[in-house]
Biopython code that builds the backbone (N, CA, C, O; Angstrom):
import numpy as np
from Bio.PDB.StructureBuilder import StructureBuilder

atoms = [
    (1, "UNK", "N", (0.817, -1.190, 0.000)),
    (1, "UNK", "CA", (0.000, 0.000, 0.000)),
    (1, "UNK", "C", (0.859, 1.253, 0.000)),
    (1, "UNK", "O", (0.309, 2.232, 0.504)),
    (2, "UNK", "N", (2.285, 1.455, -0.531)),
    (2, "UNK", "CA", (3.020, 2.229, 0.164)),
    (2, "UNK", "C", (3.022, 3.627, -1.465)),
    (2, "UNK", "O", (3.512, 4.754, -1.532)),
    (3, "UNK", "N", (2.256, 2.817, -2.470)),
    (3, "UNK", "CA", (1.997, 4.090, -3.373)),
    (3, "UNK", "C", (0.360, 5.038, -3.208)),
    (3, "UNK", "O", (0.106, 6.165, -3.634)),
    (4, "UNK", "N", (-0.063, 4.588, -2.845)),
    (4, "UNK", "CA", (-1.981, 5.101, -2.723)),
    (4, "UNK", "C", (-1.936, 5.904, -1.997)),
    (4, "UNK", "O", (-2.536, 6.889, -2.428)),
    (5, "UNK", "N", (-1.524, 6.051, -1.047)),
    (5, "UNK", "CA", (-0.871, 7.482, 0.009)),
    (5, "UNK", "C", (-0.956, 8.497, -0.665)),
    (5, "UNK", "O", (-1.732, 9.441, -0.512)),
    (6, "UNK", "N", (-0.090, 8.331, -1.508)),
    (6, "UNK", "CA", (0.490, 9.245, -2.772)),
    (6, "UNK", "C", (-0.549, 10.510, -3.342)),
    (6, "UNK", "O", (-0.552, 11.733, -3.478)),
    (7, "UNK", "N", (-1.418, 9.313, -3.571)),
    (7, "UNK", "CA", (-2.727, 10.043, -4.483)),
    (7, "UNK", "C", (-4.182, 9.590, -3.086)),
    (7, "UNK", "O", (-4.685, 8.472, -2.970)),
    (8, "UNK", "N", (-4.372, 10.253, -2.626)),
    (8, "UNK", "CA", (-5.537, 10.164, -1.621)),
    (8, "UNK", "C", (-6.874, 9.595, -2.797)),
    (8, "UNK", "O", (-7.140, 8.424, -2.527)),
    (9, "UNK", "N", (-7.446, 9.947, -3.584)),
    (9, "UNK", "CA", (-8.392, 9.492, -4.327)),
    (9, "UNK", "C", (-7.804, 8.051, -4.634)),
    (9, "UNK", "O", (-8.738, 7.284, -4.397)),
    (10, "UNK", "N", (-6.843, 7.407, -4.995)),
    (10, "UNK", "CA", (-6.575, 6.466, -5.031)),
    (10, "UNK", "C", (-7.217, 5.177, -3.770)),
    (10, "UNK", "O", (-7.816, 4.111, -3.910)),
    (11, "UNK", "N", (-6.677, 6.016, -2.462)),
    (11, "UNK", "CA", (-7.006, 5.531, -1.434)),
    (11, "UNK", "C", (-8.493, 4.882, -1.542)),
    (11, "UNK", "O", (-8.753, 3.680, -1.493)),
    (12, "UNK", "N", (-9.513, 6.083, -1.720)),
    (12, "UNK", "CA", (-11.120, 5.512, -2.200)),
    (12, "UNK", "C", (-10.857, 4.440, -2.992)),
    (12, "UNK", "O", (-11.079, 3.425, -2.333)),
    (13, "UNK", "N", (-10.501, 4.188, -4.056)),
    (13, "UNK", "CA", (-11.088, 2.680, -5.013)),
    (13, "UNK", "C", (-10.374, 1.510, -4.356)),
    (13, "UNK", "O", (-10.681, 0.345, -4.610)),
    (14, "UNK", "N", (-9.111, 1.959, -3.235)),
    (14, "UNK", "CA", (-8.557, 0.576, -3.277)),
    (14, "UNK", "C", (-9.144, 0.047, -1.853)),
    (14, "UNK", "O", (-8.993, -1.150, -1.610)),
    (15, "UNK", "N", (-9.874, 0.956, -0.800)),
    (15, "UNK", "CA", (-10.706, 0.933, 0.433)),
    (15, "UNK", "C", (-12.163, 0.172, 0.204)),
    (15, "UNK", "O", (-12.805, -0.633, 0.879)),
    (16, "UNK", "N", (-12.392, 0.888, -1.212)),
    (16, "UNK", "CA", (-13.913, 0.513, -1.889)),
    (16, "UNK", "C", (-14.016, -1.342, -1.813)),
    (16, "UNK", "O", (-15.024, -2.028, -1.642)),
    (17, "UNK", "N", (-12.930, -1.674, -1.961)),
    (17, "UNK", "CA", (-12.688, -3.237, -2.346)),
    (17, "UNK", "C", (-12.767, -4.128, -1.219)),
    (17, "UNK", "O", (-13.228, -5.269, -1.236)),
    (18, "UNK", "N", (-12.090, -3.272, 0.143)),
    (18, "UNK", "CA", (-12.676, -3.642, 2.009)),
    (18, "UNK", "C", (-14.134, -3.633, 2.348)),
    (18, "UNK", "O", (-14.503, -4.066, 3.439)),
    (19, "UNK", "N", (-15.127, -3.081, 1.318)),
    (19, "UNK", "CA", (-16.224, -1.981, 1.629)),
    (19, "UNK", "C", (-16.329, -1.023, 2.358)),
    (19, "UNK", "O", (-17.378, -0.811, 2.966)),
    (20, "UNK", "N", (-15.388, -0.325, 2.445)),
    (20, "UNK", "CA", (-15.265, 0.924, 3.073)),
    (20, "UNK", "C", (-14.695, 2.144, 2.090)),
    (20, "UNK", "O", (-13.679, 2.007, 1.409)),
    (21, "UNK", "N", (-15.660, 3.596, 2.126)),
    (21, "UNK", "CA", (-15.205, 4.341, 1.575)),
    (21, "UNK", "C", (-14.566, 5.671, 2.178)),
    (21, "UNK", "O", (-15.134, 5.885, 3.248)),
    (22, "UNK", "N", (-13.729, 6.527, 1.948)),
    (22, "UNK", "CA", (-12.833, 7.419, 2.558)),
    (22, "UNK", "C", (-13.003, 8.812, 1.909)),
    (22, "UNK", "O", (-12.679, 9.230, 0.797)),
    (23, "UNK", "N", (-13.788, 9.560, 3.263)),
    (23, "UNK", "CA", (-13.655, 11.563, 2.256)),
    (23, "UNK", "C", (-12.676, 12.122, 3.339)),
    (23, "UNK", "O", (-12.408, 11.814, 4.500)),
    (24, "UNK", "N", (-12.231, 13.138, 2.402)),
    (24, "UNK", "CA", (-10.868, 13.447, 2.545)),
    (24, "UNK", "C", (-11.633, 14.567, 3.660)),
    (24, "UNK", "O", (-12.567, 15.282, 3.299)),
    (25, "UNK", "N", (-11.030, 14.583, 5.158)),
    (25, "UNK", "CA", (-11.440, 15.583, 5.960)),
    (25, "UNK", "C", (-10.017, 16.922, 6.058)),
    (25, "UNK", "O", (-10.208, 18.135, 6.153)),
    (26, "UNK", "N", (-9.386, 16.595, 6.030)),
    (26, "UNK", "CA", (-8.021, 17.815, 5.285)),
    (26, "UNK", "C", (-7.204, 16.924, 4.469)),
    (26, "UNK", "O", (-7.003, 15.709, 4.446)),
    (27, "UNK", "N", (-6.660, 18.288, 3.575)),
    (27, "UNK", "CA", (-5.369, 18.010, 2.599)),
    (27, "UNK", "C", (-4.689, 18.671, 2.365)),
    (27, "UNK", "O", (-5.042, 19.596, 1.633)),
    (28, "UNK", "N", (-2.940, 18.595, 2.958)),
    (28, "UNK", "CA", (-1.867, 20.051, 2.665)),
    (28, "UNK", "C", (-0.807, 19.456, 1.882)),
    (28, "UNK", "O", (0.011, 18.759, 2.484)),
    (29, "UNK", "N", (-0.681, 19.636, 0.523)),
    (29, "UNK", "CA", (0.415, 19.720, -0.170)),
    (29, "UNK", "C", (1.554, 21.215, -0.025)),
    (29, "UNK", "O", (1.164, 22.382, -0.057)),
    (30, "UNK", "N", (2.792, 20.821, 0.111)),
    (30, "UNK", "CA", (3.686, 21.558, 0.098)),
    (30, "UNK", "C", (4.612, 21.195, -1.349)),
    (30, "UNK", "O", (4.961, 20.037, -1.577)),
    (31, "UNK", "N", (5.001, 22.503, -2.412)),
    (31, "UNK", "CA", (5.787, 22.073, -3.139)),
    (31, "UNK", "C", (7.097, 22.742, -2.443)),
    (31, "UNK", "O", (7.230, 23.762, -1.767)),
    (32, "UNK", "N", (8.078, 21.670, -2.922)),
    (32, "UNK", "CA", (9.287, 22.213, -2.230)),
    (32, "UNK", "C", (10.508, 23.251, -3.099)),
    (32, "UNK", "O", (11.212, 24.224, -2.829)),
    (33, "UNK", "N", (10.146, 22.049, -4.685)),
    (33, "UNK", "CA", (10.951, 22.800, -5.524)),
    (33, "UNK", "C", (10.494, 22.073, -6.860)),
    (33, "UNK", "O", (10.090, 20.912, -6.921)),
    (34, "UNK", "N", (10.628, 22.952, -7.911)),
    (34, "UNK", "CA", (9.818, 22.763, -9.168)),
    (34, "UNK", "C", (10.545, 21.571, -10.128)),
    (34, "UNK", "O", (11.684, 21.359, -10.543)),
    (35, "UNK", "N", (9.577, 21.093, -10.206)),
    (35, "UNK", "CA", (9.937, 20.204, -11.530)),
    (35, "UNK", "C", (10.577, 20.055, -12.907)),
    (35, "UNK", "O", (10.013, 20.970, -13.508)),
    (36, "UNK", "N", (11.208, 19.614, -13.582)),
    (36, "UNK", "CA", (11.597, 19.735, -14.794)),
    (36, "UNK", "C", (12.149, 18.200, -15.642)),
    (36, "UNK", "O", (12.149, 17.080, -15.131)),
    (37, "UNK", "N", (12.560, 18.528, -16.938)),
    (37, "UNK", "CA", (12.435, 17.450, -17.896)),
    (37, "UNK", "C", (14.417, 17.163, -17.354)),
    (37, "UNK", "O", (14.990, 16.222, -17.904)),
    (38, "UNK", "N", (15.120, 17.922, -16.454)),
    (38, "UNK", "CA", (16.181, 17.599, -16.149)),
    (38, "UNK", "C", (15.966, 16.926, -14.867)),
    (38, "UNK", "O", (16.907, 16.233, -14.483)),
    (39, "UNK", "N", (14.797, 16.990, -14.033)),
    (39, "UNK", "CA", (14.696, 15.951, -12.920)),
    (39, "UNK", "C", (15.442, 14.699, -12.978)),
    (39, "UNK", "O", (16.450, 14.387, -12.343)),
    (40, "UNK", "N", (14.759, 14.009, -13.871)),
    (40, "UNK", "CA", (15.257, 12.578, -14.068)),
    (40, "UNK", "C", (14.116, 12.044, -13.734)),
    (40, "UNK", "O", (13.181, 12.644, -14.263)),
    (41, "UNK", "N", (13.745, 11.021, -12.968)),
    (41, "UNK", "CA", (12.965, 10.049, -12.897)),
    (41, "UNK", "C", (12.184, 10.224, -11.237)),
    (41, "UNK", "O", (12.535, 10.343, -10.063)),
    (42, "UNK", "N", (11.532, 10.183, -11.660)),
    (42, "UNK", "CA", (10.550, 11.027, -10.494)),
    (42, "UNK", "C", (10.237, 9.691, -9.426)),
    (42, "UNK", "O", (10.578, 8.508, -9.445)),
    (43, "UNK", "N", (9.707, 10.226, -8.831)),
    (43, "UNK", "CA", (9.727, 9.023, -7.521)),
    (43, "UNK", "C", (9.010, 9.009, -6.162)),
    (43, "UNK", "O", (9.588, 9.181, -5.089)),
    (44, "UNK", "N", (6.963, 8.665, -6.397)),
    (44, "UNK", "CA", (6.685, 9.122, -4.923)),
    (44, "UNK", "C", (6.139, 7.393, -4.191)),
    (44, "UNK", "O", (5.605, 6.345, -4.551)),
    (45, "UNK", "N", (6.719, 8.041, -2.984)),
    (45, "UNK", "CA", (6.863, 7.380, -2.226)),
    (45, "UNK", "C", (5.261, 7.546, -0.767)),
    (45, "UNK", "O", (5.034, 8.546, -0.086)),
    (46, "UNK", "N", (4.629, 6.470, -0.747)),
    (46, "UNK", "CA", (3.370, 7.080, 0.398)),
    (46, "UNK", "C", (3.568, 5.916, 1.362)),
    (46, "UNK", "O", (4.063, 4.793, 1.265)),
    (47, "UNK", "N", (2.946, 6.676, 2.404)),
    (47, "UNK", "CA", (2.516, 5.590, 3.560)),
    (47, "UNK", "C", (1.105, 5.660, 4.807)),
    (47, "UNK", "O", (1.406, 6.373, 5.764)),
    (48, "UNK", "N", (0.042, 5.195, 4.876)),
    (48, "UNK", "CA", (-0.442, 4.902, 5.610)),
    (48, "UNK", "C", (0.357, 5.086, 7.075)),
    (48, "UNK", "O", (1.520, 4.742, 7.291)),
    (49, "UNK", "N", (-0.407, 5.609, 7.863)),
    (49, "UNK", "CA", (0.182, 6.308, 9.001)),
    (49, "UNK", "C", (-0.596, 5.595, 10.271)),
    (49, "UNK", "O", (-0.055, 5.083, 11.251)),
    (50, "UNK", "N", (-2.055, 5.701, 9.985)),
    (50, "UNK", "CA", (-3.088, 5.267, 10.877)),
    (50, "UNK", "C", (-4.095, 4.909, 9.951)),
    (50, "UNK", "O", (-4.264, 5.702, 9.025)),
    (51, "UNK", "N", (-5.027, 3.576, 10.002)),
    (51, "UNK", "CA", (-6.229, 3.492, 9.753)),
    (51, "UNK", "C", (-7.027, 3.016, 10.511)),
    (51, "UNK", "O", (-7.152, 1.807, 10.705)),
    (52, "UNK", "N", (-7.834, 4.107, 11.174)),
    (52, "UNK", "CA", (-8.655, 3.461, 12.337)),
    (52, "UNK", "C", (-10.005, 2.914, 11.690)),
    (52, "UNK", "O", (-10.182, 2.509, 10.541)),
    (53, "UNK", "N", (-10.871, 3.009, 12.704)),
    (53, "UNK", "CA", (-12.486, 2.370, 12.281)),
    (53, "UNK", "C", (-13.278, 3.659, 11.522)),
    (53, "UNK", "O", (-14.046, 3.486, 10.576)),
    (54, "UNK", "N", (-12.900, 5.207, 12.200)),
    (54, "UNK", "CA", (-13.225, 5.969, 11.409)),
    (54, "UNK", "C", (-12.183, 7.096, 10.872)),
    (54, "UNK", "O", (-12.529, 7.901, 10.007)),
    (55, "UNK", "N", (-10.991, 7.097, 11.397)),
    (55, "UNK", "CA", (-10.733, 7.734, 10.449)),
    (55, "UNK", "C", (-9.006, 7.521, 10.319)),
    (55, "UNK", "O", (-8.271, 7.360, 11.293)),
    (56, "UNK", "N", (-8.597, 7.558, 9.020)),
    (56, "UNK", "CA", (-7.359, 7.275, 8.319)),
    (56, "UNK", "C", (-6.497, 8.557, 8.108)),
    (56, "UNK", "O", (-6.988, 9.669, 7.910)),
    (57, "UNK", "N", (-4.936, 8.245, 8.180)),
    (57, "UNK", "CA", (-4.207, 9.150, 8.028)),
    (57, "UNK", "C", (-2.888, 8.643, 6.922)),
    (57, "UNK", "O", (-2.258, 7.593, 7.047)),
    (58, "UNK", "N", (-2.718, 9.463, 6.063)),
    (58, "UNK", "CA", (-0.975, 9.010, 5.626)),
    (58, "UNK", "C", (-0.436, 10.392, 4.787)),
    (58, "UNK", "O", (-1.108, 11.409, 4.618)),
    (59, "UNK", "N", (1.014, 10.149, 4.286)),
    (59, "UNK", "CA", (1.358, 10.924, 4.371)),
    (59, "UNK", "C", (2.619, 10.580, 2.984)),
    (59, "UNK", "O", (3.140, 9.470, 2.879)),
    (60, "UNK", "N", (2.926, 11.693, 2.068)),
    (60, "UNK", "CA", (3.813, 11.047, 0.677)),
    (60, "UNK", "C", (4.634, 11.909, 0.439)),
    (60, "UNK", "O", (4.279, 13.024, 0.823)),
    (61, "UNK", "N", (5.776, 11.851, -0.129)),
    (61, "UNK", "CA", (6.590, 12.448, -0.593)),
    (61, "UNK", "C", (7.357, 11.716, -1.966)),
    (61, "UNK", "O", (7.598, 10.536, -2.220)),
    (62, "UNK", "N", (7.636, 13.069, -2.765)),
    (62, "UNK", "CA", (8.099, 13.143, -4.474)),
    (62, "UNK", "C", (9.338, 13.855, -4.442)),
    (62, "UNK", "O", (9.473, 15.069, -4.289)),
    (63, "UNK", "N", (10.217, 13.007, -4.598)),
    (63, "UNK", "CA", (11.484, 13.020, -5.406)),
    (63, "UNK", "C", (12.262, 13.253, -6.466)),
    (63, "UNK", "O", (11.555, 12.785, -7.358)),
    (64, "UNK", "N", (13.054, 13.581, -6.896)),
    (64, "UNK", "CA", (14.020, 13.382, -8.326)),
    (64, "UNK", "C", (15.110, 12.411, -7.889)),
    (64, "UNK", "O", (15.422, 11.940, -6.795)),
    (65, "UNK", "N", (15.699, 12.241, -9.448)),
    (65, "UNK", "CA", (16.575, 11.630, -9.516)),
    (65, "UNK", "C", (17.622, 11.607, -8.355)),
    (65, "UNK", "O", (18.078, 10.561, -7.892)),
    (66, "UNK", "N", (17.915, 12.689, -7.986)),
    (66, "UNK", "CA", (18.870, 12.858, -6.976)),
    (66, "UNK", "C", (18.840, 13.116, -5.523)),
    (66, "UNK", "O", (19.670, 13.620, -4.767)),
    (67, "UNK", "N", (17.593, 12.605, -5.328)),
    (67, "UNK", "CA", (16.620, 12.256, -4.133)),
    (67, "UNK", "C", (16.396, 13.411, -3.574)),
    (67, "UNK", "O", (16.317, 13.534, -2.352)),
    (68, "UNK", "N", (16.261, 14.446, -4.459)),
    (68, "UNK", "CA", (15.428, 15.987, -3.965)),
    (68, "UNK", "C", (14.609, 15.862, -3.671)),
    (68, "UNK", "O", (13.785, 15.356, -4.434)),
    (69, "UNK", "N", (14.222, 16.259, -2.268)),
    (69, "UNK", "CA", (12.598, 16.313, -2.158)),
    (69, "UNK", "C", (11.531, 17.601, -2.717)),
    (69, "UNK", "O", (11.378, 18.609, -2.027)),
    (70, "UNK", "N", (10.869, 17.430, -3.967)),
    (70, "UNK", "CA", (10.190, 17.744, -4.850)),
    (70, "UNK", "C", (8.678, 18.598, -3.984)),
    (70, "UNK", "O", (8.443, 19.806, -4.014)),
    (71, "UNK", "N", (8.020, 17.739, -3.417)),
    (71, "UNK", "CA", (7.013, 17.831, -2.858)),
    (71, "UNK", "C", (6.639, 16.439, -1.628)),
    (71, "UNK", "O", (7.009, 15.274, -1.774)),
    (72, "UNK", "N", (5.842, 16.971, -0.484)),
    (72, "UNK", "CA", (5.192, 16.325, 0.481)),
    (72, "UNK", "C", (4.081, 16.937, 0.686)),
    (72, "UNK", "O", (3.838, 18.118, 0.439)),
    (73, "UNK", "N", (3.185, 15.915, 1.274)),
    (73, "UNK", "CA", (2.039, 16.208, 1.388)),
    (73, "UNK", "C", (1.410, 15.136, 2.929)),
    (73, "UNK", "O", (2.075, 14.370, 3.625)),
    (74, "UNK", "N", (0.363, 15.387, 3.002)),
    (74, "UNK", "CA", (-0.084, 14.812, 4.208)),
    (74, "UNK", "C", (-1.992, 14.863, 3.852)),
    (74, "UNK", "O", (-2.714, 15.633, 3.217)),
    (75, "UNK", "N", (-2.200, 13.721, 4.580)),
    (75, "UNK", "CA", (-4.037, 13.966, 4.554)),
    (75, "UNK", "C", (-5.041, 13.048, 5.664)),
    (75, "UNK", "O", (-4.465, 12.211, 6.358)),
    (76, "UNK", "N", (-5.993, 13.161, 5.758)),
    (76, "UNK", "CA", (-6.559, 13.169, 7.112)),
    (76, "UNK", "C", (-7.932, 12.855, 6.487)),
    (76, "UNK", "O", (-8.414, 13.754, 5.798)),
    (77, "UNK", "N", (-8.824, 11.404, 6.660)),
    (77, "UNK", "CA", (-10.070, 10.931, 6.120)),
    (77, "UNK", "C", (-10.736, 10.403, 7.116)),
    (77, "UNK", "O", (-10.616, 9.810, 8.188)),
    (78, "UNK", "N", (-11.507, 10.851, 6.341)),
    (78, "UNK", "CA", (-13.052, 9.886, 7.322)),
    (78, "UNK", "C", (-13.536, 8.473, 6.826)),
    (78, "UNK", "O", (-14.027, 8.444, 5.697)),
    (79, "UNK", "N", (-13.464, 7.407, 7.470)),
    (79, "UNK", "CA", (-13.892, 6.209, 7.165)),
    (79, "UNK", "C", (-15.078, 5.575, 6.842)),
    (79, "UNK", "O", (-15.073, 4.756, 7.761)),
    (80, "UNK", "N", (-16.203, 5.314, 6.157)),
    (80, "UNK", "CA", (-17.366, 5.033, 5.911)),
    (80, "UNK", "C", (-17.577, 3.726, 5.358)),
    (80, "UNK", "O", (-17.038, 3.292, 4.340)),
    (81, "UNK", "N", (-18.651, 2.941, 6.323)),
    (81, "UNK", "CA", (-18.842, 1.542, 5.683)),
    (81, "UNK", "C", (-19.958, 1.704, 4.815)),
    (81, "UNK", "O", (-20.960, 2.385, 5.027)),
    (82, "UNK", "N", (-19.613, 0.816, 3.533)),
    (82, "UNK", "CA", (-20.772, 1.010, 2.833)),
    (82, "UNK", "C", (-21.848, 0.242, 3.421)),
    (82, "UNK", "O", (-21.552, -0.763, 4.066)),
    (83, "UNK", "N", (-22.835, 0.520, 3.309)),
    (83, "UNK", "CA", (-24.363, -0.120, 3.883)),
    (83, "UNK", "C", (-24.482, -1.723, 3.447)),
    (83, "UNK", "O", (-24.230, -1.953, 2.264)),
    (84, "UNK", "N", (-24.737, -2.526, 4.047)),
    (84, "UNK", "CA", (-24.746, -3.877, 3.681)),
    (84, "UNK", "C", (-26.207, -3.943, 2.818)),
    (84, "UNK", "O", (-27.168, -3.207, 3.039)),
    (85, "UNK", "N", (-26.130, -5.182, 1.605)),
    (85, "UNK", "CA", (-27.162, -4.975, 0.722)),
    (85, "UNK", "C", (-27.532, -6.284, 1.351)),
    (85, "UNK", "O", (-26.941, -7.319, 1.658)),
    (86, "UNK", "N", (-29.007, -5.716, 1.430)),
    (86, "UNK", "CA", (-30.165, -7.732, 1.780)),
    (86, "UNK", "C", (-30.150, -8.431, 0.736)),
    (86, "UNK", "O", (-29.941, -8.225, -0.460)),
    (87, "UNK", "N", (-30.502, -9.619, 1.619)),
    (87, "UNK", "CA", (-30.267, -10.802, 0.899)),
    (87, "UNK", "C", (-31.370, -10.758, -0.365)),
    (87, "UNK", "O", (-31.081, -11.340, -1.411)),
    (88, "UNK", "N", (-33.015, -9.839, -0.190)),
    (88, "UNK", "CA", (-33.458, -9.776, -0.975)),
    (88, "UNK", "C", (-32.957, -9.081, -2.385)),
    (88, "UNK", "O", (-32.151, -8.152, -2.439)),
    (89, "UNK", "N", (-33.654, -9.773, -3.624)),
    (89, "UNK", "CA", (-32.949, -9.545, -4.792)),
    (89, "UNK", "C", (-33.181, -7.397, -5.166)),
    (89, "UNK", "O", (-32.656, -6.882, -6.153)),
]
sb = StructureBuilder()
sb.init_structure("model")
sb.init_model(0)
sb.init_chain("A")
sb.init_seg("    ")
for serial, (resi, resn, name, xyz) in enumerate(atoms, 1):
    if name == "N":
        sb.init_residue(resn, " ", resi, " ")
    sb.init_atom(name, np.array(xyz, "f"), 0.0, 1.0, " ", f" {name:<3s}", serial, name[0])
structure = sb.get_structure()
């Protein structure tokens, strides 16, 4: 799970599959320093921090080639079970 961090919307489709869905209750991206086609090969890295019953935390950071840190970010969700469907059709 250590790329989905990365991209918080990500987080939703791959939670969706637990039956649980995730809205984003904050989100702070920091850029650190700008991008370019001389970067090299870009590189983000996420991690899950906390996932409780209601609410989830993690946190990512983007790289260059030369292990600049590019950008970090951090985010903070709310946990939601989807409603169980009856057995009726």
């Amino acid at each position: 799970m250590d790329l989905v961090a990365a991209k918080p919307l990500q987080l939703v489709r791959v939670e969706r599959l637990t039956e649980r869905l995730l809205a984003n209750l904050e989100f702070k991206i920091s850029f650190v320093r700008g991008m370019s086609e001389t970067s090299g090969v870009i590189r983000t890295e996420g991690r899950v921090l906390n996932a409780g019953r209601r609410v989830a935390t993690a946190e990512a950071r983007i790289t260059d080639a030369k292990d600049r840190l590019l950008a970090h970010a951090t985010t903070t969700c709310l946990v939601f079970e989807f409603p169980k469907r009856s057995a009726k059709g």
